[in-house]
N, C-alpha and C positions, 0 to 999 in steps of 0.2 A: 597368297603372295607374301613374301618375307620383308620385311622391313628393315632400311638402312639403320644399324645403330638402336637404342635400346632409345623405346620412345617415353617411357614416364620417368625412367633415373639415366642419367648420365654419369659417364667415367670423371671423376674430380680429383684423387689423388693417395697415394698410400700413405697407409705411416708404420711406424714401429723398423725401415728400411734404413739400416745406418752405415755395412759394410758389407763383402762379399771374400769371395778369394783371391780376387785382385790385388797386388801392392799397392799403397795409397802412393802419392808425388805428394812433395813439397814445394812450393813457386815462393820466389821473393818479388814484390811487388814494389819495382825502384822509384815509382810517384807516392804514391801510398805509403812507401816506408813500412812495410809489413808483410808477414809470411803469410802464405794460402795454402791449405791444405783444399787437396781434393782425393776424393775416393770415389771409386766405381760401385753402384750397388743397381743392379739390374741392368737397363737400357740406359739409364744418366749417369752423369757426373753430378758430385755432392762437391761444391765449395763452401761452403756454408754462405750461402745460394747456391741455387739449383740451376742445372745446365736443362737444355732442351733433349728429347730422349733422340735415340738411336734405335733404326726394327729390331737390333736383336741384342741380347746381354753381351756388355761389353766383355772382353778378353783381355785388353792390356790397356797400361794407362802411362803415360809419360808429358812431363811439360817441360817446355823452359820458359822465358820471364813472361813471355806475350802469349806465349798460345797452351790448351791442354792438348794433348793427342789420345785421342781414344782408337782402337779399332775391333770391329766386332769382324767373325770368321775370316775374309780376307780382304777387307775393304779398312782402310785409314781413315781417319777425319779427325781436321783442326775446327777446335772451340776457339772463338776470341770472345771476350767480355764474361769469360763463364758461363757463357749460354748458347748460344747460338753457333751452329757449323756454318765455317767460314769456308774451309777447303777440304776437299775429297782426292784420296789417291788411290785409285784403281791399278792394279797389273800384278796381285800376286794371284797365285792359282790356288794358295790351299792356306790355311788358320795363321795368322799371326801372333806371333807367341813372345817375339821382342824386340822393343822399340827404345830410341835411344836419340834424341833430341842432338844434335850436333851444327850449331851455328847459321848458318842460312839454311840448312838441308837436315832432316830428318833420316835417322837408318832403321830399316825394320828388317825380322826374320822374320820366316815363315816355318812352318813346322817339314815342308819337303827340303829347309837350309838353303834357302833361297835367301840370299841378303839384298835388298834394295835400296840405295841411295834418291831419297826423292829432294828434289829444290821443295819449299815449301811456298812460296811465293809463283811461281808457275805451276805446281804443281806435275811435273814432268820428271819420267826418270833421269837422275844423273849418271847411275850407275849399278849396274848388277852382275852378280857372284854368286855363281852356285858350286857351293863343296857338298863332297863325295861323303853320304853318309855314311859309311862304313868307316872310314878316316878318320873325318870330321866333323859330326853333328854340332851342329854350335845350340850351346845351352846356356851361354850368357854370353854380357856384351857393356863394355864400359869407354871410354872415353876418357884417357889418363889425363890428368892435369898439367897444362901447360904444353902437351903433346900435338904439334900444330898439325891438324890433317889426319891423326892418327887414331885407331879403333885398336883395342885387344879383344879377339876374341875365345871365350872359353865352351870348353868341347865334353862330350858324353865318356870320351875316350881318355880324355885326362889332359892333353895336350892345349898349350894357347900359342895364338896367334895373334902379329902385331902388323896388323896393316895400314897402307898410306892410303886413303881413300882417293888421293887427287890426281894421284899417278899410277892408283890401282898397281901395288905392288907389295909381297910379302915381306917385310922388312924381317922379321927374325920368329923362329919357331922356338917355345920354350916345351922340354920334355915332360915339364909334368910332375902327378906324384903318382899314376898308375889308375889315379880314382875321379870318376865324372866331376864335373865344376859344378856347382850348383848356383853361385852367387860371383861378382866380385864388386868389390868395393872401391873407393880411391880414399886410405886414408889420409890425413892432415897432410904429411909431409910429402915433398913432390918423390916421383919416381918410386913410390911405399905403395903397395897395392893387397888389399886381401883378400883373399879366396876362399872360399868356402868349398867344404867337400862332402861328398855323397857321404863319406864314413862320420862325419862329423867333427873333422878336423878342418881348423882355421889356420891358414898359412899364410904370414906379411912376407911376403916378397918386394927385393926390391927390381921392377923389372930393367933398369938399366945397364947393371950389373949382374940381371940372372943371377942373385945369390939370397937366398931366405933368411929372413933376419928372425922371425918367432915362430912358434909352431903351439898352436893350442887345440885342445879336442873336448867335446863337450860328449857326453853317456846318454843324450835324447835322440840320438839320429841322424839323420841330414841336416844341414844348415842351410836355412829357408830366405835368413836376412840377416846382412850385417849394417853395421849401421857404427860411426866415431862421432865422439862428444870430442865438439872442437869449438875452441876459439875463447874460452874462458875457463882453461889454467887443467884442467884433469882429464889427465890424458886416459879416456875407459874408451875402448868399445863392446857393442852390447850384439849378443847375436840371438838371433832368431830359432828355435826348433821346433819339430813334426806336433810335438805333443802340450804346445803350449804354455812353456818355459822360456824364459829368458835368462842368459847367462852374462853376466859384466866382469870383462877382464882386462887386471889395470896393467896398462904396456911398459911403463918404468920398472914397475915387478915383474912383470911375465910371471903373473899367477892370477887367481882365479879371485876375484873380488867378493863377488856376492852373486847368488840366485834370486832370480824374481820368479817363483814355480805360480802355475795356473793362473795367470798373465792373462790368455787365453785360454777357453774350452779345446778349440782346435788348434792345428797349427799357424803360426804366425804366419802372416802374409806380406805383410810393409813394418820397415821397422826406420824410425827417422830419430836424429839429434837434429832440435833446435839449433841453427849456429848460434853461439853467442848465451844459449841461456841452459840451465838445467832442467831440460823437459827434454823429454822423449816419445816420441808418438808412435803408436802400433795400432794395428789391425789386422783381422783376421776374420775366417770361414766363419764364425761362431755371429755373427749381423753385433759384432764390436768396434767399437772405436776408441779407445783412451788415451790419455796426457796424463804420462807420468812425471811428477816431479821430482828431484834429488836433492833435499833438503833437512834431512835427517841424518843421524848415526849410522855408521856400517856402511855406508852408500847407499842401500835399498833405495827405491823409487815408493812413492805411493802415488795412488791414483788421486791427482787434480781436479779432472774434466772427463766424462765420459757420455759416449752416447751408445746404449745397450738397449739391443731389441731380442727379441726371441732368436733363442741358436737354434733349436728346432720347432717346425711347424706348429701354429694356436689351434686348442679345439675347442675354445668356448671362448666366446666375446660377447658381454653386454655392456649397456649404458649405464653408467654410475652416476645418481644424482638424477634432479629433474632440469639439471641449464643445459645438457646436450655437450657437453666439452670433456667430458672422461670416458674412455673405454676400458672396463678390465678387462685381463687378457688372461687366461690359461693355456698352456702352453705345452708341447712333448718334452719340455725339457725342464719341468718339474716349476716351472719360477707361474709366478702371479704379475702381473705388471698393467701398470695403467699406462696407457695414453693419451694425451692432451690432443684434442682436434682446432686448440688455439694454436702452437707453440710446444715444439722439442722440448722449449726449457722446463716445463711443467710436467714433462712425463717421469714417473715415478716406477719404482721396481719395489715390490712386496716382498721378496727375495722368494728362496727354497724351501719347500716346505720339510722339516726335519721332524723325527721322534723324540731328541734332545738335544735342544739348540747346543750346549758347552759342549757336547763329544762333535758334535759336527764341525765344531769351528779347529777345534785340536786337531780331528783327522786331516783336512783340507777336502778339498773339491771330489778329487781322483778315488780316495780311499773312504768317500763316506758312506757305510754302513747307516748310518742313520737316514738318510735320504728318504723321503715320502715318496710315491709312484708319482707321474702326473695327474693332474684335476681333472676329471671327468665332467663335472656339473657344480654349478654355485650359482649362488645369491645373495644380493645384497641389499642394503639398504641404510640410508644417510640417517635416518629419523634421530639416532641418540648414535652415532659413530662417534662423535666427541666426548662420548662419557663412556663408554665398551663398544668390544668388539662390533663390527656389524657387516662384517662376509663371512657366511660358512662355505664349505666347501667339502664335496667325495673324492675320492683317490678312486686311480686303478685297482680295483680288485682288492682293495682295502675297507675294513671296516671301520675304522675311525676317521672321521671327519673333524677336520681343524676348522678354527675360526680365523680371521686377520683382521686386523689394523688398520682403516685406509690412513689414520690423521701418522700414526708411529710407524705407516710403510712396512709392518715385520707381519708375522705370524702373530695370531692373537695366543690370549693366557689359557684355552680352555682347549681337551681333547674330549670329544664329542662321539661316544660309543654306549651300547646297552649295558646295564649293570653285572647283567648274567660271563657278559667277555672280559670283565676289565681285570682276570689273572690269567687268563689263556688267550692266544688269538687263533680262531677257526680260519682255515686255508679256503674255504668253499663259500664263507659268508660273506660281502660285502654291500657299500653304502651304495645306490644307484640312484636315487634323485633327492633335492633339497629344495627347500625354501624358506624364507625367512618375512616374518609378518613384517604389514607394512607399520607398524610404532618402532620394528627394530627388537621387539623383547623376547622372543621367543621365534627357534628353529624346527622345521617339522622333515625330519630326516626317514625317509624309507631304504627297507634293504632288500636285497635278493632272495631272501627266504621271505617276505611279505608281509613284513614288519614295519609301522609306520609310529616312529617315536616322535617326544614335543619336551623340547629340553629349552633352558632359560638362558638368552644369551648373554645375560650379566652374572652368573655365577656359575653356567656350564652344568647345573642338575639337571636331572633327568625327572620329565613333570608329569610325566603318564605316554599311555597305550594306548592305541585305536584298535578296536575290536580284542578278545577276551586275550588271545592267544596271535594271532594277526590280522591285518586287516584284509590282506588276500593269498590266496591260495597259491599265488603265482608271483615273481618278482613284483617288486613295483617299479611300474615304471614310467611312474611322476607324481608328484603331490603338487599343491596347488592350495593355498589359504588366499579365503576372500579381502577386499577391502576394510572393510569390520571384525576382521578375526569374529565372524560367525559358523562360518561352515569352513572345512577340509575337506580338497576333494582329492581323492587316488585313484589313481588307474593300472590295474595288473594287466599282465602276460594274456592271464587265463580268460582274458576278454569283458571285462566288467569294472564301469567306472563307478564312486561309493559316495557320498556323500557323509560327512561325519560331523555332527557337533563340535565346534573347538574345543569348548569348556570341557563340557560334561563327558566327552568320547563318546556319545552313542552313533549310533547309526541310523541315520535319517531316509537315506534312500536310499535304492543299491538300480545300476540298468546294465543292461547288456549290451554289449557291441555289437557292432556288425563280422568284427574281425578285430585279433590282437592288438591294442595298442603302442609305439612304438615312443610315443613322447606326448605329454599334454600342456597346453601353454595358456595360461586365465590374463588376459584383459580385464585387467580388478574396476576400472571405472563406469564400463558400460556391462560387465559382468557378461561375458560370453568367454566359452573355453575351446580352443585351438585344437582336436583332437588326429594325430596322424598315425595311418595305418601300417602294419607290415606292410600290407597287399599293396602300398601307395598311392592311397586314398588319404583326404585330410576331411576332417568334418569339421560343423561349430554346435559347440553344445551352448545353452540358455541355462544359465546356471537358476534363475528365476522357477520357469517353468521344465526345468529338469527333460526338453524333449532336444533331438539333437532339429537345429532348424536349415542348416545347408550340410550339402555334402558335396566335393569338391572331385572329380576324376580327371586324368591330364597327366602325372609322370608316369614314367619309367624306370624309375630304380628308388633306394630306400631312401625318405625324405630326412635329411639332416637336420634341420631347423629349422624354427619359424621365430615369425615375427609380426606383432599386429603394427598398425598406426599409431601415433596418439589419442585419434578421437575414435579407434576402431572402427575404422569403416574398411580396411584393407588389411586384411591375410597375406602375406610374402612368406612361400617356403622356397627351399633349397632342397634339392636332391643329388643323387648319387648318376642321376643323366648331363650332368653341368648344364641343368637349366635354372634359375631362380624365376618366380612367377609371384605375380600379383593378383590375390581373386579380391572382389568387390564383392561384400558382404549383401549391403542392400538389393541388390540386384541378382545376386548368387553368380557371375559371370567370372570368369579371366579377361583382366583386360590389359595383362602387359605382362610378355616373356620374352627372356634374351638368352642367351646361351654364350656362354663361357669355358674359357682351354680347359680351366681343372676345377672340380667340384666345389662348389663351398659346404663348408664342414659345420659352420657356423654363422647365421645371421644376428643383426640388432639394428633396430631402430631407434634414431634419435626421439626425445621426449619431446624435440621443439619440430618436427616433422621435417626437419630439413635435408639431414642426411640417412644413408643407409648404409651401415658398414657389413663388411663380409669377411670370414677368413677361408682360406681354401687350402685344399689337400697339397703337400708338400711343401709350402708358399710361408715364407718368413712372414708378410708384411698382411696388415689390416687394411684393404682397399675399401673406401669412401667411394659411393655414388648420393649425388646431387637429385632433389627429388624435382624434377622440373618442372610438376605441377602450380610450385610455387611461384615461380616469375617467370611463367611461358605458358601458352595457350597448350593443354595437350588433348587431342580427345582421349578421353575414357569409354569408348564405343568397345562392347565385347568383342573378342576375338573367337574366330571362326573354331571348328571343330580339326580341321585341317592344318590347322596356322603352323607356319615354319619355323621359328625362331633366326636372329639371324647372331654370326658369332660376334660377339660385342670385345675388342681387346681390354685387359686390367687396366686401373687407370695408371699413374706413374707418379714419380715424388712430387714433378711440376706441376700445379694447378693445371687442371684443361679445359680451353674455354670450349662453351658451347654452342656448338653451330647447328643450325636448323638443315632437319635435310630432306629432301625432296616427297619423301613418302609421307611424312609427315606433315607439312605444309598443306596436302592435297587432303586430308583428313578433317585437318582445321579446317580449309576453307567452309565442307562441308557444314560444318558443326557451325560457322559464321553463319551461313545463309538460310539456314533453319528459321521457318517462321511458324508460329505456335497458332492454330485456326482459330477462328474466330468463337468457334463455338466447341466446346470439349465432347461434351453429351448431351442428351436429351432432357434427362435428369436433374442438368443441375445450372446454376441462377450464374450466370458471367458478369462481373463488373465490365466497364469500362476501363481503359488505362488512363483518362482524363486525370490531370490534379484536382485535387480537393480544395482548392480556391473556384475552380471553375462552377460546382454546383453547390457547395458545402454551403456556404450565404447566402443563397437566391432568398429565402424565405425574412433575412435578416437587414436587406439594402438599406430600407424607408432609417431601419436604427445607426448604419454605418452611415450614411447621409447624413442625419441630424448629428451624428458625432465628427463631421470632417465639416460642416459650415461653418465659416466665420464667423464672429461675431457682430462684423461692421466690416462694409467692403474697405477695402484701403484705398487713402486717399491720397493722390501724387498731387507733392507742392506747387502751386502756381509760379510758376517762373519772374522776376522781379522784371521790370521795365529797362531799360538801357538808362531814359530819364525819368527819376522820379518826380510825377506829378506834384507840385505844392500846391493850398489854397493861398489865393492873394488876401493880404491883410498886415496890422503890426506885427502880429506875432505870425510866422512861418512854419506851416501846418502839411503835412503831406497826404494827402487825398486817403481815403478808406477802399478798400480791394472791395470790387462789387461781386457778391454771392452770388454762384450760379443755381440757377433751378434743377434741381434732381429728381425730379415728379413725373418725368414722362418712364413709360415703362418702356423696359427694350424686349420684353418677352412677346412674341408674334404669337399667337396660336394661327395652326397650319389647319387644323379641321379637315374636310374634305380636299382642301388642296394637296396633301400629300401624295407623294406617288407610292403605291405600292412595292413594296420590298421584295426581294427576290426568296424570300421565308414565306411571304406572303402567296406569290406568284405558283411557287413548289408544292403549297398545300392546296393550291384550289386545282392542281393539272392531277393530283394524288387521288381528287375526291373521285372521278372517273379511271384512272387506271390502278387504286389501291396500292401504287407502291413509294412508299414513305422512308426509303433509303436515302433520297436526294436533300428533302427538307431536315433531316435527325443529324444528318452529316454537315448539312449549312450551321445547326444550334447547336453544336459540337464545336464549332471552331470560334464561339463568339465568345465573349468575356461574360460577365455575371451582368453590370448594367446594358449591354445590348440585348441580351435574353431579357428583362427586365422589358425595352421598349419593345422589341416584337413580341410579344407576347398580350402588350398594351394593348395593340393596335389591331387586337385581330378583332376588340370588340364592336357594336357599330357607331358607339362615338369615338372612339379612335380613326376610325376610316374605315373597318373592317366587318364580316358579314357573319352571320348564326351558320350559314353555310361554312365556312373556314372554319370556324369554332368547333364545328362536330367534323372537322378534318384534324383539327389538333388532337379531340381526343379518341380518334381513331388509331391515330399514331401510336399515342400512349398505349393504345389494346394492343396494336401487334408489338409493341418491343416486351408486353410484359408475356406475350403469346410465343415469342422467341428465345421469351429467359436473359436476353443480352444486355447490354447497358442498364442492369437492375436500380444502382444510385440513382441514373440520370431521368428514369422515368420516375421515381418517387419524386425526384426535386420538381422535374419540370412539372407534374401533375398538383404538387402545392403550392408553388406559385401561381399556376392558372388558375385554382382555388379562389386562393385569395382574393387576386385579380378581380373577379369577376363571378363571385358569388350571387351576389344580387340576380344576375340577368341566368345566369345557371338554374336560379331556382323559378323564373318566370316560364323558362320554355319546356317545354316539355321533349322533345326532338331529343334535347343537349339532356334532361334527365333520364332519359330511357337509356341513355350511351352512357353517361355515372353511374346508373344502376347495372350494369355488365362489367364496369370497371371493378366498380365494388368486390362484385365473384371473383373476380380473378384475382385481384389482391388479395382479397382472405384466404383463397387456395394456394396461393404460391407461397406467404406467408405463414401458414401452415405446414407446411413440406420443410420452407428450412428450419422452421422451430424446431421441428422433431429431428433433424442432423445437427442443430446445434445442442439442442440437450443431449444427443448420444455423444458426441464429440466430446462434451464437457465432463459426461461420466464416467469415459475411460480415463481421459486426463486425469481425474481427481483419482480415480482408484490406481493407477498407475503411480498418481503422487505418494498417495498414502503407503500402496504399497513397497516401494521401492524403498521407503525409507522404515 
């Protein structure tokens, strides 16, 4: 049976997710006195706060002062407060493609040219218009200024159209310039409007007068965005292209101001002026978002403000550091980049990896030759990052491996290749896995031909070989150095992991697999290694005793990566079936798989066990699950042979709380109501669960008594008289307070008066039926001094009989005959000792029953001895050895 929702991790939230294709909106916030940027990236809206998600990625975005407008295929919805959907407008039939905020009432198109006028306060159509594709495709849509009622709309065919929405009437057709509209804009001045064209011509019209006042054309394509700097004196607008160029053209000249080339990777998607100030904000396909300011020479803009994530999909994400708040990130599109799982403001970009940083910055973006492939595999490590380098890192189908920077965010100073390449480079060799010891000093890089080099990461030498010629016959494909830079371990193609001296390079062991290795991953703390198969099987190897100790079967397709725990006790791989799974080391079990839309490609676990990030095939963003073991009951009961997985959706930028759900709950309860039997085996000795106040002092009362008696009772003052007595005489004398006698005792002895105790009563009904549950369970619930007086009393100047006394220490023979309450029978058997040695050693009845007790304490005694010195042997040699 499948389980609601993913039971040990929960969906928490992305990161590295900043833009999309979407145009961003700009809102002025008339209480607040401030501008709001929002932008679309997935299901949400980004205001810098985050909106609540939407089922499906949005497709348009538009606002005015109160509300955002998102709609995803053909459904509308208004955000208030930046978060939450407030209204929904249903009744188009097919994608909405564009929206346009207009005064009490919203208009959208649709892609069948469906235009819809909705109230936004009812939420009801006002009004709808459908034109004739063939005609009239509407491909934009603006709102002239000052134009009371009035829409322009622009067409595929070249033509606009200016309509009255109130009276639903075509007020005037303008002919066009023969070429699709792409954009229009409303600049500064009223009745001034610009247009963008599929040719990449930009034409200010003014539409009152249907007469064109400028005409400009930019050599990148279509025009995607325009956008006027207004309101503080320089009259530029800046337009948008396909290929990620921005062009500024100043309108008193009507000529071409300045270029902003590779702006963006992709093309531009929203492009806005600040009113009022010198920034300009864009965004684009490329997961950008920047604030350009214009503050410099030439006009050029530079970048202010930016928030940049991967333009194409990560293939490697691990944790950086042991606080759990950094992810690095490699990426298809060449860059390195960390994440903050505190805080946006923290994340950092390592940039591109190049062959010569100076030619790469001369060529630009588009035309560098120099460009490294993307990162296939890396490693890092904090231990000395502030004195050198301390990430290396493999390329694509590259033999040279670079190092970086985290503290200088760049490429590090060393190129990282065999000595035999460093004047030719071979097309067929490359770097395929890395790692870097945990001091930080030294990298141990393998390549395709089964070469396993160890080069210095402060000076970038090359410090020796593993094995004469290589270390396997086959790729490698993993290396792996211990916590102690004692051993390297590798693992080739050809089926055979190696064990190797660090120092010295020898080779220490060599074992066979079961089958080709595909990846291997060393948990340096408790020393087990992660080994994953082609066939897609994951084993664990004991790097200790060099045997493999679990083996793992359950996917379906090729397992991408893995990830232990902190304290290793949990294996989480990922595979090429979009399931990630969690095996349970100690127990060798699966106990938690969920299944996912699109594969992840990469796992990591946090150092502080909390989260678990993933990257996934085609997917911009690094999704965060919550490990809910941490502050929620979950069971860890193995999963079945059969078990379903159930689809678990990504999480999203919004935090998402977590709620308990029904399958779950019913698991726990279980897991509550578990009660652990009284007795484990036959074999072996059970304490009690009593506290250790209860029996731990029986032997010791008589001392805690003499040390809690006063030293002199205390004595309460004699209260004074109302009148004080005088003696008669000259002189006036007040009477002497007469002494009371304190010599009578108040202690009674009870003797045979006493009545029998219900301990009492238990042991003498036990002496004909032998069962001693009722009376062990009565001396079980009583304090240290009440065990103290039943035990007084059983003798026969207490009130009690030889008969009772050889029932007390019958009792003691069956608990020690059942192994259970092992303390409580030692304790209570030495108090009765004590007690009552004298008369023990008179009777014979009571010595024939001590001498049986005897045997069986030295036997059981015996028994644990010998488990606890084995216990204690392995301990020690375990100590010994491990270190």
């Amino acid at each position: 049976m499948a389980r609601e929702g993913a039971g040990l991790f929960a969906a928490f939230r992305v990161l590295g997710r900043f833009s999309g294709h979407v145009p961003h909106v700009l809102r002025y916030h008339g209480r607040h006195r401030e501008f709001y940027l929002a932008a679309a990236v997935g299901r949400s809206v980004h205001t810098y706060s985050v909106s609540n998600t939407l089922p499906q990625d949005i497709t348009c975005l538009a606002a005015d002062r109160m509300l955002i407008f998102a709609s995803y295929d053909n459904i509308l919805h208004a955000f208030a407060r930046n978060k939450e959907v407030v209204h929904t407008y249903e009744g188009h039939k097919a994608k909405i493609h564009l929206l346009q905020p207009f005064g009490d009432h919203v208009i959208s198109v649709d892609v069948d040219n469906v235009l819809i006028v909705w109230n936004i306060q009812s939420e009801e159509e006002y009004l709808q218009i459908e034109f004739d594709k063939a005609t009239f495709a509407v491909s934009a849509l603006l709102h002239p200024s000052t134009y009371l009622n009035k829409i322009l709309l622009g067409s595929e065919q070249g033509t606009l159209q200016l309509w009255n929405i109130r009276s639903n009437k075509l007020l005037y057709s303008f002919p066009g310039w023969g070429l699709a509209v792409t954009t229009l804009e409303q600049a500064p001045a009223v009745d001034v409007v610009a247009v963008g064209l599929v040719s990449g011509h930009i034409i200010v019209h003014n539409i009152k007068f249907d007469e064109t006042l400028m005409k400009f054309q930019q050599d990148w394509g279509p025009i995607t965005a325009i956008s006027f700097r207004t309101a503080d004196g320089h009259p530029i607008m800046a337009a948008g292209s396909p290929v990620g160029h921005i062009a500024l053209w100043d309108l008193e000249e009507k000529k071409l101001m300045c270029q902003m080339q590779d702006a963006h990777s992709t093309a531009i998607a929203g492009m806005s002026f600040v009113p009022g100030e010198p920034l300009l904000i864009t965004n684009a396909a490329d997961n950008a978002l920047r604030v350009w300011i214009f503050d410099g020479p030439g006009g050029t803009g530079r970048v202010l403000r930016s928030r940049v994530g991967h333009s194409a999909p990560p293939t490697k994400i691990r944790y950086h550091g042991q606080n759990g708040e950094q992810i690095l990130s490699a990426g298809q599109d060449g860059t390195l980049q960390s994440f903050s799982t505190v805080h946006e403001k923290f994340n950092k970009s390592l940039g591109h990896g190049s062959i010569n940083k100076k030619k790469s910055k001369k060529k630009g973006l588009k035309l560098d030759t120099m460009a490294l492939p993307p990162i296939t595999a890396f490693a890092s490590e904090v231990a000395h990052q502030s004195d050198w380098d301390g990430i290396v890192a493999c390329h694509q189908g590259y033999i040279t491996c670079t190092t970086w920077n985290y503290q200088k965010t760049s490429m590090g100073a060393h190129k990282l290749r065999p000595e035999e390449f460093s004047k030719h480079k071979p097309i067929d060799i490359y770097a395929t896995a890395v790692d870097i010891t945990s001091c930080g000093n030294f990298a141990v890089i393998g390549m395709s031909t089964g070469q396993v080099d160890v080069y210095n990461m402060q000076s970038g030498i090359h410090r020796g070989r593993y094995g004469k010629e290589k270390a396997h016959e086959g790729a490698i494909r993993g290396v792996a150095v211990d916590g102690l830079n004692q051993l390297v371990i590798t693992g080739g193609s050809e089926g055979l992991i190696k064990f190797w001296k660090f120092k010295t390079k020898d080779l220490v062991y060599s074992t066979e697999l079961p089958s080709s290795p595909s990846g291997i991953l060393l948990h340096r703390d408790s020393g087990i290694l992660g080994i994953a198969f082609d066939d897609f099987d994951v084993s664990v190897l004991d790097i200790e005793t060099r045997k493999i100790v679990r083996t793992f079967s359950g996917h379906h397709g090729q397992i991408n990566d893995m990830t232990f725990s902190p304290d290793g006790r949990w294996l989480i791989t990922s595979s090429m079936d979009c399931t990630i799974k969690t095996w349970d080391l100690p127990s060798g079990c699966l106990i938690d798989c969920f299944l996912v839309d699109c594969a992840a490609v990469s796992l990591t676990m946090s150092p502080t066990g909390d989260f678990l990030a993933s990257a996934h095939v085609d997917d911009l963003g690094i999704y965060l699950w919550s490990n809910r073991s941490l502050f929620s009951l979950v069971s860890l009961r193995p999963l079945s042979a059969d078990y379903e997985p159930s689809l678990v959706t990504l999480p999203t930028t919004c935090p998402m709380q977590d709620v308990d759900v029904s399958g779950d709950e019913e698991l726990c309860d279980e897991m509550i109501d578990y009660v652990s039997p009284e007795q484990l085996g036959e074999q072996l000795v059970t304490l009690s669960s009593l506290p250790e106040s209860r029996w731990k002092n029986l032997l010791s009362l008589d001392v805690i008594k003499k040390k809690n008696k006063p030293r002199e009772p205390p004595k309460v003052p004699k209260s004074a008289p109302f009148f004080i007595p005088t003696v008669p005489g000259l002189i006036p004398r007040y009477v002497p307070p007469e002494e009371e006698n304190d010599t009578l005792s108040k202690v009674v002895s009870l003797g045979v008066l006493a009545q029998k105790s219900d301990f009492y009563v238990h042991l003498e009904e036990a002496l004909s039926t032998n069962q001693y549950k009722a009376p062990l369970e009565l001396l079980k619930s009583l304090g240290p001094s009440n065990i103290e007086i039943e035990l007084r009393g059983l003798a026969p100047e207490g009130g009690g009989s030889m008969e009772v006394m050889l029932s007390f220490l019958r009792m003691i023979g069956v608990m020690l005959n059942k192994k259970y309450n092992f303390e409580l029978a030692q304790a209570y058997l030495a108090l009765f000792l004590k007690l009552h040695l004298k008369i023990l050693s008179s009777e014979p009845n009571l010595l024939e029953e001590l001498s049986k007790l005897s045997v069986q304490l030295e036997e059981t005694w015996i028994h644990l001895r010998t488990l606890f010195s084995q216990s204690l042997c392995v301990l020690t040699y375990m100590k010994s050895a491990l270190l």
